[in-house]
C-alpha positions in Angstrom: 0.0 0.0 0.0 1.0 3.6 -0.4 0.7 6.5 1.3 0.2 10.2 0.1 0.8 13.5 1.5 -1.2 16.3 0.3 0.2 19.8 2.2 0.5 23.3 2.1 4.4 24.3 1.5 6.7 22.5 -0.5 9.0 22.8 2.6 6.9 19.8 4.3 5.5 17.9 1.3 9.6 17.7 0.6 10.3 16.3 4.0 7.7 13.7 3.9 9.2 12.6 0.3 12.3 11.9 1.7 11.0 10.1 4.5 9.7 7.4 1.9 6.3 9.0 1.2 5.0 7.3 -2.4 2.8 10.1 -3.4 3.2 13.9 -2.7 1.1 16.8 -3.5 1.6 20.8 -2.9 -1.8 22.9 -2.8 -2.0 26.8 -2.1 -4.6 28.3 -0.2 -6.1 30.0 -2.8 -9.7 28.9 -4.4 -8.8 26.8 -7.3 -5.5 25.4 -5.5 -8.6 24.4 -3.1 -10.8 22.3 -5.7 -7.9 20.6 -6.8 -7.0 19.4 -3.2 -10.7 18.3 -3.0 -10.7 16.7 -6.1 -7.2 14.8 -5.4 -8.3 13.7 -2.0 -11.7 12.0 -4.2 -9.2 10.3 -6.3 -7.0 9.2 -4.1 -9.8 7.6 -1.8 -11.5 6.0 -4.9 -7.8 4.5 -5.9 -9.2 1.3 -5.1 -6.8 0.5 -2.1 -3.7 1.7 -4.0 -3.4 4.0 -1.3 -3.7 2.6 2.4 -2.7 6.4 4.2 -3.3 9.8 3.2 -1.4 12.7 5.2 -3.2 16.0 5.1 -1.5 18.6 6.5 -3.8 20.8 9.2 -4.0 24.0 7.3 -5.5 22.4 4.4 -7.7 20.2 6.4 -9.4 23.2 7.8 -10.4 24.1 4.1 -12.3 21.5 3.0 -14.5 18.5 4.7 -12.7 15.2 5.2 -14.9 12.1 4.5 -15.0 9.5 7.2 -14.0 6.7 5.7 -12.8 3.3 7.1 -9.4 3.2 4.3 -7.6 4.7 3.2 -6.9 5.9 6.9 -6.9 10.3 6.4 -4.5 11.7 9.1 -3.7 15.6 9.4 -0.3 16.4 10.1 1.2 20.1 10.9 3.4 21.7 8.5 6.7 23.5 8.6 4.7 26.2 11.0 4.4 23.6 13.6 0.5 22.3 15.0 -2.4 24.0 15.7 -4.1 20.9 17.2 -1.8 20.7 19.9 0.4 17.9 21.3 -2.8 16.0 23.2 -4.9 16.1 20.1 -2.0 15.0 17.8 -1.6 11.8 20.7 -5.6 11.6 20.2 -4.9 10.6 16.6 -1.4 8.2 16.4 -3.2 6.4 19.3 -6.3 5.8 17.3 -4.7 5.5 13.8 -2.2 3.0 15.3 -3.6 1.8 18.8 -0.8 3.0 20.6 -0.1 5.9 23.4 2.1 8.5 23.0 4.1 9.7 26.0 7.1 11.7 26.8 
């Protein structure tokens, strides 16, 4: 399975390629940047199991409505800026997405 990472700065979507990451994306904020990130998120959920994870960095999350769906598993990450959820949300989610508890 793959995984993708659809952020906001190249910046981050570079990190995430050289940490292995099959399929990366960069989106702007802007209105059109903003259809194509919902369109790509479509596709890549109706890859037919191609892709098993899908990173989404927070700032774009905000912009548009994440489906719940059981795979490929959608996770938002921060970016280069750092995260707005906080560190006990960003726990929330690694313990959920991978059954195990973060702690320091």
């Amino acid at each position: 399975m793959k995984i993708a990472v659809l952020g906001g700065d190249s910046d981050t979507v570079l990190g995430f390629r050289l940490a292995g990451v099959h399929e990366a994306y960069v989106f702007e904020e802007t209105p059109m940047d903003v259809e194509r990130l919902r369109n790509k998120l479509r596709e890549l959920i109706e890859s037919g199991g191609d892709v098993g994870i899908i990173l989404i960095t927070e700032r774009l999350a905000e912009k548009i409505e994440i489906p719940d769906v059981k795979l490929p598993i959608i996770l938002q990450v921060p970016d280069k800026s750092g995260s707005k959820l906080g560190e006990k949300a960003l726990r929330e989610i690694v313990r959920r997405a991978i059954g195990v508890e973060l702690k320091r």
